[in-house]
PDB file of the backbone (N, CA, C, O) and the ligand in Angstrom, with CONECT records:
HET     ZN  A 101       1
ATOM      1  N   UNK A   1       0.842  -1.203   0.000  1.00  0.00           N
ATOM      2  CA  UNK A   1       0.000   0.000   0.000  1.00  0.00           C
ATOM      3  C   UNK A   1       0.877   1.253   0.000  1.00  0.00           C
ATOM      4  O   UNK A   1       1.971   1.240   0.564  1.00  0.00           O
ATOM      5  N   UNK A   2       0.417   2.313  -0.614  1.00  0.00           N
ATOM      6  CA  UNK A   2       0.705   3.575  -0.371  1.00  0.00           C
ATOM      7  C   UNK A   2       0.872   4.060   0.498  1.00  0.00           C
ATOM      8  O   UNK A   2       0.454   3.463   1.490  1.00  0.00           O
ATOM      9  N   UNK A   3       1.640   5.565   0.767  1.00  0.00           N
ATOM     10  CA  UNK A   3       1.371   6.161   2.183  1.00  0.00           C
ATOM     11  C   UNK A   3      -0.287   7.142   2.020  1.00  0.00           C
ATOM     12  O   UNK A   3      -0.652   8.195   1.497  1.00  0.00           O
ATOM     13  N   UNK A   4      -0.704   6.381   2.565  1.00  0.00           N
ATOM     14  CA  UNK A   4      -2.239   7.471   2.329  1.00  0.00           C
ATOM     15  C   UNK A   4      -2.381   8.602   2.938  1.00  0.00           C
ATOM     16  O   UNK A   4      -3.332   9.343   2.690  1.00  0.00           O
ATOM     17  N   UNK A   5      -1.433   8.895   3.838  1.00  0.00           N
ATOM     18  CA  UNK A   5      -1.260  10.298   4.636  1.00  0.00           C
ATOM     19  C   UNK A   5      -1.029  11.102   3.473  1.00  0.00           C
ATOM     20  O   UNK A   5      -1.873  11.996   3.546  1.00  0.00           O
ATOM     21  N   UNK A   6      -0.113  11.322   2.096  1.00  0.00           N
ATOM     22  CA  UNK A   6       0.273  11.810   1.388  1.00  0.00           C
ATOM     23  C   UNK A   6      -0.251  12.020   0.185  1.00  0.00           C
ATOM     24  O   UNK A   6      -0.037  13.073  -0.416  1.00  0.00           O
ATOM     25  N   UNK A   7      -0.948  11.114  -0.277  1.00  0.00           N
ATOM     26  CA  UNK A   7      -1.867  10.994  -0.931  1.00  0.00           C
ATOM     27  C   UNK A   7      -3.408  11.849  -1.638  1.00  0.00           C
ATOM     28  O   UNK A   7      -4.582  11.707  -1.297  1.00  0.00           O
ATOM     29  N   UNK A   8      -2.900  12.591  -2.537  1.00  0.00           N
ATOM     30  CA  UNK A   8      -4.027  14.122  -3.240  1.00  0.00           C
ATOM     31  C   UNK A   8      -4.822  12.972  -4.234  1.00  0.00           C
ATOM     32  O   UNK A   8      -4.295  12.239  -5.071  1.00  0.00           O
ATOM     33  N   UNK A   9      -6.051  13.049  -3.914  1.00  0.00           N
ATOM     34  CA  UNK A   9      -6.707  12.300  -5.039  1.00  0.00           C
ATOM     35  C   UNK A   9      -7.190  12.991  -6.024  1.00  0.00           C
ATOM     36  O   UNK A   9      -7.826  13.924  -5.536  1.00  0.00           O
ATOM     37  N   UNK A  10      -7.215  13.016  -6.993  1.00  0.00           N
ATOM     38  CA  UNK A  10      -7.057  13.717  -8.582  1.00  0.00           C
ATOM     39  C   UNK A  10      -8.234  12.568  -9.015  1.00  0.00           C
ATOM     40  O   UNK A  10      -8.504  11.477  -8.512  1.00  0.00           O
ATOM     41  N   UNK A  11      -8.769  13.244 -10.085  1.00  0.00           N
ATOM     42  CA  UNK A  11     -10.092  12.578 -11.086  1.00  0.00           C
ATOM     43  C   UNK A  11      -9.976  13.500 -11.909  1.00  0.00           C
ATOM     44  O   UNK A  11     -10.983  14.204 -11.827  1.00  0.00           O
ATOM     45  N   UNK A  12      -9.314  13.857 -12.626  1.00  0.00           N
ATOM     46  CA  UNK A  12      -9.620  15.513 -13.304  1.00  0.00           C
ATOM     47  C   UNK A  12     -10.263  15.024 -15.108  1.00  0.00           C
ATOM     48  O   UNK A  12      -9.734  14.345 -15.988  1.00  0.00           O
ATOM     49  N   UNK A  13     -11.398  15.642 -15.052  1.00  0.00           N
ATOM     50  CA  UNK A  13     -12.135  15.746 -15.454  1.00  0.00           C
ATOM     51  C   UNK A  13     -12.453  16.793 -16.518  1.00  0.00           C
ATOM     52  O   UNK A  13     -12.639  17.892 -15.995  1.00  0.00           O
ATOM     53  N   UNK A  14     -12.625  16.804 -18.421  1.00  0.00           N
ATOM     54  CA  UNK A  14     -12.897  17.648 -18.832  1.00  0.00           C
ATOM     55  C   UNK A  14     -14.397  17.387 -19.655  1.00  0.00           C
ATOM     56  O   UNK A  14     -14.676  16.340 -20.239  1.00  0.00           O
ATOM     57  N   UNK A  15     -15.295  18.607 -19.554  1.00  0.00           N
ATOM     58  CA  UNK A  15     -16.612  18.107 -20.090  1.00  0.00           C
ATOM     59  C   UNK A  15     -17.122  18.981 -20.849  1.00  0.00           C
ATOM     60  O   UNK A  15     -17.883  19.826 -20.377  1.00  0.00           O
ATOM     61  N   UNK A  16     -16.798  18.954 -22.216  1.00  0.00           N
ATOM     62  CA  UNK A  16     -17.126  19.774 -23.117  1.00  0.00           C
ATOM     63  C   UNK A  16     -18.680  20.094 -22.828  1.00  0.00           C
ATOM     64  O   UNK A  16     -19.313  19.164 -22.328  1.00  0.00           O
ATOM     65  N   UNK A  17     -19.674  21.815 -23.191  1.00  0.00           N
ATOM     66  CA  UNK A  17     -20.890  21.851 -23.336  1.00  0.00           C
ATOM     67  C   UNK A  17     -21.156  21.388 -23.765  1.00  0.00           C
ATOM     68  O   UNK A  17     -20.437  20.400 -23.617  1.00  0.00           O
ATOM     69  N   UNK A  18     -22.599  20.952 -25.152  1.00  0.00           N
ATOM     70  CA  UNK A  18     -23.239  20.941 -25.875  1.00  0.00           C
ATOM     71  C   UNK A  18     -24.520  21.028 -26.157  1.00  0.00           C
ATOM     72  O   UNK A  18     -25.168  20.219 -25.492  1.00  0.00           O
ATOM     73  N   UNK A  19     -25.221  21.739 -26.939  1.00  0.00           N
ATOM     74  CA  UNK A  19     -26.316  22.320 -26.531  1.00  0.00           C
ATOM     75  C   UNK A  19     -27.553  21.338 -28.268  1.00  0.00           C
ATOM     76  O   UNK A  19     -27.109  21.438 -29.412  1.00  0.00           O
ATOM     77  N   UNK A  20     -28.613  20.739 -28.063  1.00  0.00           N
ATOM     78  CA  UNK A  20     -29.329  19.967 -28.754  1.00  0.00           C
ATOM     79  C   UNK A  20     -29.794  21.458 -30.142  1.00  0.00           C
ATOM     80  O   UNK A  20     -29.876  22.677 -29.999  1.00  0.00           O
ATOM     81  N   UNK A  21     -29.950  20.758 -31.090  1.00  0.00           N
ATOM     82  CA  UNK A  21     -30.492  21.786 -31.672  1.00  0.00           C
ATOM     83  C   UNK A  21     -30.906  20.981 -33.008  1.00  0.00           C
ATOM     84  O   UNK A  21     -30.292  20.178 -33.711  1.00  0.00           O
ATOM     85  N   UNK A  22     -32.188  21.524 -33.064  1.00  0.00           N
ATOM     86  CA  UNK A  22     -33.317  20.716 -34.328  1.00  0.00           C
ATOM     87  C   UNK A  22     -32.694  21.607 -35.655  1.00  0.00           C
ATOM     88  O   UNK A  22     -32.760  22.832 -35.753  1.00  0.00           O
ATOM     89  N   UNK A  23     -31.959  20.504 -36.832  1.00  0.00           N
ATOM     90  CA  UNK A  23     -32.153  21.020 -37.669  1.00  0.00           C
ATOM     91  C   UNK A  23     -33.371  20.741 -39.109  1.00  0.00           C
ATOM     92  O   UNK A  23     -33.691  19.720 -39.717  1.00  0.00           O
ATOM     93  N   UNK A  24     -33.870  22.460 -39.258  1.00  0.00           N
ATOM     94  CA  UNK A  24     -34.982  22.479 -40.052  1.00  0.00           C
ATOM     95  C   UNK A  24     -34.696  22.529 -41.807  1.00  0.00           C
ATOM     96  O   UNK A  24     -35.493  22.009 -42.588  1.00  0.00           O
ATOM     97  N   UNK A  25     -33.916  22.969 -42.091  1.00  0.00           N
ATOM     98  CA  UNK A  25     -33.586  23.760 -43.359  1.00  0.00           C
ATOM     99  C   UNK A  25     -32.845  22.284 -44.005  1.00  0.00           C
ATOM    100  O   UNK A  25     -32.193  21.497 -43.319  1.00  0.00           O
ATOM    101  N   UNK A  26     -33.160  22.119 -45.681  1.00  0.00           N
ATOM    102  CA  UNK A  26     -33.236  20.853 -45.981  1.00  0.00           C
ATOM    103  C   UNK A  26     -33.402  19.535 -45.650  1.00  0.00           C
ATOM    104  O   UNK A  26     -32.944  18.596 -46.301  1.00  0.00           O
ATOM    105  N   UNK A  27     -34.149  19.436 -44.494  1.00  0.00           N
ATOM    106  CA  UNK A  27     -34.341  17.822 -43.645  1.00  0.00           C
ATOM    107  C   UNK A  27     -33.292  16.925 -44.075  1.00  0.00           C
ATOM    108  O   UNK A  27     -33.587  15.787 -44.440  1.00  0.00           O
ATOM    109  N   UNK A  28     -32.251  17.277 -44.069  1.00  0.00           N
ATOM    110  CA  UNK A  28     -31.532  16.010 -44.490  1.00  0.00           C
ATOM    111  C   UNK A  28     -31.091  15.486 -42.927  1.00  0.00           C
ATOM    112  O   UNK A  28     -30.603  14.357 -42.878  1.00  0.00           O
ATOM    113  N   UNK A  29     -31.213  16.127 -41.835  1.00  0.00           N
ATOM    114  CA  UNK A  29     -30.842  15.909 -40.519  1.00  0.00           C
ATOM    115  C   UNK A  29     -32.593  16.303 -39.545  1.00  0.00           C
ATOM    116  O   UNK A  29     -32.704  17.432 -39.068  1.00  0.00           O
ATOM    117  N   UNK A  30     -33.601  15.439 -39.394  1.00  0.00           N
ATOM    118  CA  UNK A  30     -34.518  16.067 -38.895  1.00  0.00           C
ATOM    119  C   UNK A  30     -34.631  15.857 -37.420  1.00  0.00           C
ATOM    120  O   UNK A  30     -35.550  16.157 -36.658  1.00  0.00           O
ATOM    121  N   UNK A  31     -33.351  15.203 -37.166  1.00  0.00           N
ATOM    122  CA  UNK A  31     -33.142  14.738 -35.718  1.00  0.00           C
ATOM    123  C   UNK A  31     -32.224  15.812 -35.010  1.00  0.00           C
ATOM    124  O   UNK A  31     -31.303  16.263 -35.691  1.00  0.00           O
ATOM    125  N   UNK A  32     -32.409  16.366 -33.444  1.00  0.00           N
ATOM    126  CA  UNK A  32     -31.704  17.180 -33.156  1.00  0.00           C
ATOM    127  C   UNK A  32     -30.426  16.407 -33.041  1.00  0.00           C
ATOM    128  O   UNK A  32     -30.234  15.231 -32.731  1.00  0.00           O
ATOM    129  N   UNK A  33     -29.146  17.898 -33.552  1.00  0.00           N
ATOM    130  CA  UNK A  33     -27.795  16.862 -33.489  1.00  0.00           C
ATOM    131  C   UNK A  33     -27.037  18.067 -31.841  1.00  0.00           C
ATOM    132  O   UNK A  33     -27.350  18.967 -31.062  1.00  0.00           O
ATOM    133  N   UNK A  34     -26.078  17.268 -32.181  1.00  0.00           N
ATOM    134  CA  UNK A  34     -25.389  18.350 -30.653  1.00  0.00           C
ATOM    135  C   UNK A  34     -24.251  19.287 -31.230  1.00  0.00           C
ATOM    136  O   UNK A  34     -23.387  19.057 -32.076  1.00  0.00           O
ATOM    137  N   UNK A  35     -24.527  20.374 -30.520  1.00  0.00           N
ATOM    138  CA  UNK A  35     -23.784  21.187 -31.116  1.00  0.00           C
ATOM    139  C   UNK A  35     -22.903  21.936 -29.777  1.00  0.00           C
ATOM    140  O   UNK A  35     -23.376  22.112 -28.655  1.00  0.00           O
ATOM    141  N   UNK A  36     -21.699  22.262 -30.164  1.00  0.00           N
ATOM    142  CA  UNK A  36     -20.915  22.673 -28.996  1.00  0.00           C
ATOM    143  C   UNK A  36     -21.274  23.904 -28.686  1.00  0.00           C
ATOM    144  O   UNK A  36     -21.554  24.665 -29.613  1.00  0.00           O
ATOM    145  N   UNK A  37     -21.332  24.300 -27.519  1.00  0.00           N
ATOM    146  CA  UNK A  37     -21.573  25.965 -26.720  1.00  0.00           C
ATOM    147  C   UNK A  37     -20.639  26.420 -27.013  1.00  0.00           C
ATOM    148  O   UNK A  37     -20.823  27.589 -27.352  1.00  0.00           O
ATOM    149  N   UNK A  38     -18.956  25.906 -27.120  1.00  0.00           N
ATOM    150  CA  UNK A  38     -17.715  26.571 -27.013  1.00  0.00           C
ATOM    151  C   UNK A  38     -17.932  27.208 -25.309  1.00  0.00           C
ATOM    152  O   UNK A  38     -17.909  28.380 -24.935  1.00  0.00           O
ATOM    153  N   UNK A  39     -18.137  25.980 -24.525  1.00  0.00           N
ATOM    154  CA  UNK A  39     -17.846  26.433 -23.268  1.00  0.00           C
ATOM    155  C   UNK A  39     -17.285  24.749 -22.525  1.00  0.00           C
ATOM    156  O   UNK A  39     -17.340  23.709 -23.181  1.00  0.00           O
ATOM    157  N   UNK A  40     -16.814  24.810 -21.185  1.00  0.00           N
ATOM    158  CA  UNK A  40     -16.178  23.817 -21.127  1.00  0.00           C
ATOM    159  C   UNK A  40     -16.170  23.843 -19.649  1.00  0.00           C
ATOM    160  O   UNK A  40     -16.261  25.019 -19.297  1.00  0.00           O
ATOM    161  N   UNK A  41     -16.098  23.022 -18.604  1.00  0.00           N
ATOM    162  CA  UNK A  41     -16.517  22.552 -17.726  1.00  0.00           C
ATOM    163  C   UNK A  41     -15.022  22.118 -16.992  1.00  0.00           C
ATOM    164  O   UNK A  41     -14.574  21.366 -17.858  1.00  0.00           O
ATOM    165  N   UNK A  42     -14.143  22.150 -16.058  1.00  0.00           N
ATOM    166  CA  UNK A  42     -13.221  21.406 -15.730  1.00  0.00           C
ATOM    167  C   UNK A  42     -13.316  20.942 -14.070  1.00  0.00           C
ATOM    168  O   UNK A  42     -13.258  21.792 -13.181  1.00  0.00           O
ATOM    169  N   UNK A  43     -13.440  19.766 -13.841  1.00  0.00           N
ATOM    170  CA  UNK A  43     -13.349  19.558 -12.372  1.00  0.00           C
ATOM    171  C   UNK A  43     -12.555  18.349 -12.228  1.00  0.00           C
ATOM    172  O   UNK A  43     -12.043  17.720 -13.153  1.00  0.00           O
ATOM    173  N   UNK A  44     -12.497  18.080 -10.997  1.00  0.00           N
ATOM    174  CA  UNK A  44     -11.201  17.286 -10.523  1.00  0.00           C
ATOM    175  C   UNK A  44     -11.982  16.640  -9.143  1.00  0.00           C
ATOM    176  O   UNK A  44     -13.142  16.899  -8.823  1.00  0.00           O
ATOM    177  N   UNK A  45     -11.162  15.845  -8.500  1.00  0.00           N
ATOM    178  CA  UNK A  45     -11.845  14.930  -7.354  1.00  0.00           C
ATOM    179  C   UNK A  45     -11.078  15.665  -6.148  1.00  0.00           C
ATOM    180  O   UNK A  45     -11.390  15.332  -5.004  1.00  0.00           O
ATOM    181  N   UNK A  46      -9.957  16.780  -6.368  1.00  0.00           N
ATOM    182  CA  UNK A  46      -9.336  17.351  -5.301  1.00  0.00           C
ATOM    183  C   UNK A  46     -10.126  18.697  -5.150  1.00  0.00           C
ATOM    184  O   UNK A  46      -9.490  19.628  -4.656  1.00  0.00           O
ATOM    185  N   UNK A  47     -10.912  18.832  -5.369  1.00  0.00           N
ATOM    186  CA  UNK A  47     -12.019  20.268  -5.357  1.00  0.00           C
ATOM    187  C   UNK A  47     -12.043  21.328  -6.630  1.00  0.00           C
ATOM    188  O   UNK A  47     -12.657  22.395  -6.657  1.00  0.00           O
ATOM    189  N   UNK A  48     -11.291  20.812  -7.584  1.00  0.00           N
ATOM    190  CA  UNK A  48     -11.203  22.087  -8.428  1.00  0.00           C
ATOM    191  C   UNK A  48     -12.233  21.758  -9.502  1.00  0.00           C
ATOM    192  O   UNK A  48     -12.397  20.687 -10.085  1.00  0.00           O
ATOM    193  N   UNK A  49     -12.974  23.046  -9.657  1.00  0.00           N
ATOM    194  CA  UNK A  49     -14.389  23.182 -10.649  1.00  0.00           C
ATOM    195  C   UNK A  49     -14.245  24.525 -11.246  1.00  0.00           C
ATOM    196  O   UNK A  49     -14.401  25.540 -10.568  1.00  0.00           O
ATOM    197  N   UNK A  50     -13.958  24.547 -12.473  1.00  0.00           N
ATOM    198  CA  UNK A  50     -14.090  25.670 -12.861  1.00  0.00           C
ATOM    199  C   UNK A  50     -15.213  26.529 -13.405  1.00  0.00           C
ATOM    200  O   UNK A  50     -15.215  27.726 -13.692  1.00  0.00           O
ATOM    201  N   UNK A  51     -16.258  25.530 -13.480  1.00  0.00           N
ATOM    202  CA  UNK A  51     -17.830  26.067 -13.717  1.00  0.00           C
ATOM    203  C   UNK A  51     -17.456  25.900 -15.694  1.00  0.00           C
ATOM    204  O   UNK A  51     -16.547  25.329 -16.297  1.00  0.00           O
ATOM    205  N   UNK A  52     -18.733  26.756 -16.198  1.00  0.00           N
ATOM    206  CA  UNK A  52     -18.616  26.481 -17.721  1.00  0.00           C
ATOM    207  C   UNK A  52     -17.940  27.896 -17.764  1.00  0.00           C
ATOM    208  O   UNK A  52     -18.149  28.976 -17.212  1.00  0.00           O
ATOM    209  N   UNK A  53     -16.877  27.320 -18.827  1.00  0.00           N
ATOM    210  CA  UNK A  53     -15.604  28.333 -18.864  1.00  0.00           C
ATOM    211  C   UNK A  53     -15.128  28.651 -20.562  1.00  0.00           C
ATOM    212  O   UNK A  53     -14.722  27.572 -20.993  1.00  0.00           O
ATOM    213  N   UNK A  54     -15.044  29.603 -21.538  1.00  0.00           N
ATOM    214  CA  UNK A  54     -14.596  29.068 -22.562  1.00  0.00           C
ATOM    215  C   UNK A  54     -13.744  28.022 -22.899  1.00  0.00           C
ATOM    216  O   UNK A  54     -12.748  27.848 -22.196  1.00  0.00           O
ATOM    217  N   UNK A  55     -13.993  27.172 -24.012  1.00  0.00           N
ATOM    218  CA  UNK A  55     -13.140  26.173 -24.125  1.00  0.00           C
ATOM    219  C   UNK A  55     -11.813  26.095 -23.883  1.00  0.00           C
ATOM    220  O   UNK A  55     -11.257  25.230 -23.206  1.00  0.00           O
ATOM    221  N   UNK A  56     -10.934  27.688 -24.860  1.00  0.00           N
ATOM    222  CA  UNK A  56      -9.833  27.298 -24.340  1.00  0.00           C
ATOM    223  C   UNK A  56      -9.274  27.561 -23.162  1.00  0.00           C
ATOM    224  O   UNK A  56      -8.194  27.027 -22.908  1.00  0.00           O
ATOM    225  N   UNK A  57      -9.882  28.415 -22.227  1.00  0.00           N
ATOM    226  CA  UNK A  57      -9.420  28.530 -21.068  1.00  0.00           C
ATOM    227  C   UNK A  57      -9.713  27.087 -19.909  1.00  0.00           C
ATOM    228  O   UNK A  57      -9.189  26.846 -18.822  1.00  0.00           O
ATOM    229  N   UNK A  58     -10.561  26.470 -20.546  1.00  0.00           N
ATOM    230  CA  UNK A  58     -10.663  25.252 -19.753  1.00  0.00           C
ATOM    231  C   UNK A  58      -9.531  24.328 -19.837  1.00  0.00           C
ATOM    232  O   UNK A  58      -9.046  23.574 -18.993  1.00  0.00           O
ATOM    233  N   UNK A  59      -9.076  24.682 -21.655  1.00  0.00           N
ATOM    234  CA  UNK A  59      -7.680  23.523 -22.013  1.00  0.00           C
ATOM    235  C   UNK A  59      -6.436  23.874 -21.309  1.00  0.00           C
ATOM    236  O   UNK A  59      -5.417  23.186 -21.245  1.00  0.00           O
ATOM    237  N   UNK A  60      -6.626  24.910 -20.845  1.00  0.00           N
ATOM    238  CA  UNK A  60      -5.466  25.719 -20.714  1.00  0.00           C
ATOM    239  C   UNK A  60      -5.340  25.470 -18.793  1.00  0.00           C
ATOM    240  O   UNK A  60      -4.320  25.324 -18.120  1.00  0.00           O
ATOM    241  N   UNK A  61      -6.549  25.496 -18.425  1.00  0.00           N
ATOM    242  CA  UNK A  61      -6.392  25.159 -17.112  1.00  0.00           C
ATOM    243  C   UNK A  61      -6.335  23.171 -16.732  1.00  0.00           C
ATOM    244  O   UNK A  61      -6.019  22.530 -15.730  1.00  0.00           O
ATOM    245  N   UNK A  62      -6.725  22.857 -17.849  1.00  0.00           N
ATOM    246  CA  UNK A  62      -6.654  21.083 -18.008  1.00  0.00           C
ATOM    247  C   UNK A  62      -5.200  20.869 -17.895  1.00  0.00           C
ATOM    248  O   UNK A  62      -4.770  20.133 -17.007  1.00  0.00           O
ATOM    249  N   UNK A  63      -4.367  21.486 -18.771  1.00  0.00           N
ATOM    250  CA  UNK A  63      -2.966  21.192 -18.848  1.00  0.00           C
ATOM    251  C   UNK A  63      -2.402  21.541 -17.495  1.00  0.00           C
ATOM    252  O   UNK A  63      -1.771  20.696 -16.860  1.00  0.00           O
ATOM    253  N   UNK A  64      -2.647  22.985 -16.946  1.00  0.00           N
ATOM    254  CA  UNK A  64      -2.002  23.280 -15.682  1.00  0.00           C
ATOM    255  C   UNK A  64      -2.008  22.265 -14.778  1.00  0.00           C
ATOM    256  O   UNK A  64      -0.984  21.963 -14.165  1.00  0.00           O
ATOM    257  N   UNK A  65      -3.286  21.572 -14.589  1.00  0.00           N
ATOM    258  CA  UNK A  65      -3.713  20.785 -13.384  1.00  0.00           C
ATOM    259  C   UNK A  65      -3.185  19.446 -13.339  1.00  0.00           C
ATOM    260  O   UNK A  65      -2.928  18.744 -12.361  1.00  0.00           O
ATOM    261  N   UNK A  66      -3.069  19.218 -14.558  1.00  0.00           N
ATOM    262  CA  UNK A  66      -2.200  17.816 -14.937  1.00  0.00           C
ATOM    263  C   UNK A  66      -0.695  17.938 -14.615  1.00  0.00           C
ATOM    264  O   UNK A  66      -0.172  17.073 -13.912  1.00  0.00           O
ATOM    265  N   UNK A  67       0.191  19.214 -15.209  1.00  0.00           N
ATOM    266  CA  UNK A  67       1.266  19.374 -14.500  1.00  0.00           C
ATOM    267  C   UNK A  67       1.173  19.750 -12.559  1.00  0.00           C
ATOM    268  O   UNK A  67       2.095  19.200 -11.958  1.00  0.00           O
ATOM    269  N   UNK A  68       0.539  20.291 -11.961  1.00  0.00           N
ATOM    270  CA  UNK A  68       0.200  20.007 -11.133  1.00  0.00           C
ATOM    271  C   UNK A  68       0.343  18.701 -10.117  1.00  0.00           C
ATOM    272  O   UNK A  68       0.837  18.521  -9.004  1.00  0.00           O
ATOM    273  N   UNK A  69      -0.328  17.916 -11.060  1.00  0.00           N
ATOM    274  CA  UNK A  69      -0.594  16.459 -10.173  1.00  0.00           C
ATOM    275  C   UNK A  69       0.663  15.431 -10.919  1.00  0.00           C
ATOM    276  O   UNK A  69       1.030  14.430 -10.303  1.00  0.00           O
ATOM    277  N   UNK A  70       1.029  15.638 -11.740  1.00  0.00           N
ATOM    278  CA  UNK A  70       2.519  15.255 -11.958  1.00  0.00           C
ATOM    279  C   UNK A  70       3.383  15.438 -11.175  1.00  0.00           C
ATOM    280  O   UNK A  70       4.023  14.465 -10.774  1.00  0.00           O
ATOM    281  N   UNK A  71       3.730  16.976 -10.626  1.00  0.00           N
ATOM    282  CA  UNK A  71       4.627  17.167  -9.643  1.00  0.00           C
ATOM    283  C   UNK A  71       4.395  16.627  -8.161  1.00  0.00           C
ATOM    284  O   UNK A  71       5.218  16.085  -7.423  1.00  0.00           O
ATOM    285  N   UNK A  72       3.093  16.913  -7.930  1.00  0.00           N
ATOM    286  CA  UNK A  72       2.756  16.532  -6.983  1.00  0.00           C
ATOM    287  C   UNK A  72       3.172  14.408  -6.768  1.00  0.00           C
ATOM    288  O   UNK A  72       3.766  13.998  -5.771  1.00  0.00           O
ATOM    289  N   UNK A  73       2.884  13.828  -7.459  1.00  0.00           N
ATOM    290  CA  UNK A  73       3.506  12.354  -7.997  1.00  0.00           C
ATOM    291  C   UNK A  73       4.775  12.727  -7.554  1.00  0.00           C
ATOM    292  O   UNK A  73       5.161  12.378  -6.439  1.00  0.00           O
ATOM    293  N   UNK A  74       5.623  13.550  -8.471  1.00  0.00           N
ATOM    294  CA  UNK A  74       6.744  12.871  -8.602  1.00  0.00           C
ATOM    295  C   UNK A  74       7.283  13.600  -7.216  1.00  0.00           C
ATOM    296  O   UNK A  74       8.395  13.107  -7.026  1.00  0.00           O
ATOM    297  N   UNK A  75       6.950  14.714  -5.979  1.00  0.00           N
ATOM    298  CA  UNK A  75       7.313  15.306  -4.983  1.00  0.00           C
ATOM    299  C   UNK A  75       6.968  13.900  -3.897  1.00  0.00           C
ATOM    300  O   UNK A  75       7.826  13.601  -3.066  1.00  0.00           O
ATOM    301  N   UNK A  76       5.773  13.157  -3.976  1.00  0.00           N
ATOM    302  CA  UNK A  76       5.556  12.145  -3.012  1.00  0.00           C
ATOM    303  C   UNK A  76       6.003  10.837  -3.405  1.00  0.00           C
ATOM    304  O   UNK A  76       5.886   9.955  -2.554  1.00  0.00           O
ATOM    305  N   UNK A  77       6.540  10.502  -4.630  1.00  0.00           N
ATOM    306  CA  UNK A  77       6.617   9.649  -4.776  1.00  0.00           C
ATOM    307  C   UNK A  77       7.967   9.298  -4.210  1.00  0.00           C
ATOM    308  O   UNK A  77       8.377   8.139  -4.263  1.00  0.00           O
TER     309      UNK A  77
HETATM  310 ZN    ZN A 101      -6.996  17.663  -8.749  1.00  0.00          ZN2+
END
């Protein structure tokens, strides 16, 4: 086993919007398809939620958090 005293639990999590939308104009699609908000969602199992955020600022905070919990690894490990 691990030392669980030391131990940050991470789940990090990215969840693109998408918002349903009926298309009307030539029925070649009469089923709603999904279409992106261009907003983006980031949370983690160590408390971090960034709420719906533009996309790239979500990618941009995805990468941080991953280096983050890398260091954090390689500081306890
Ligand atoms: Zn985390």
């Amino acid at each position: 086993m691990s030392d669980a005293r030391r131990a940050v639990r991470h789940n990090l999590r990215f969840e693109n919007h998408s918002t349903a939308v009926v298309q009307e104009e030539g029925q070649t699609r009469p089923w709603p398809v999904r279409v992106p908000t261009g907003e983006t969602t980031v949370t983690c199992a160590c408390g971090l939620d960034t709420g719906a955020i533009p996309t790239d600022n979500a990618r941009m905070l995805y990468e941080q958090h991953r280096y983050l919990i890398r260091d954090e690894i390689a500081a306890n490990g």
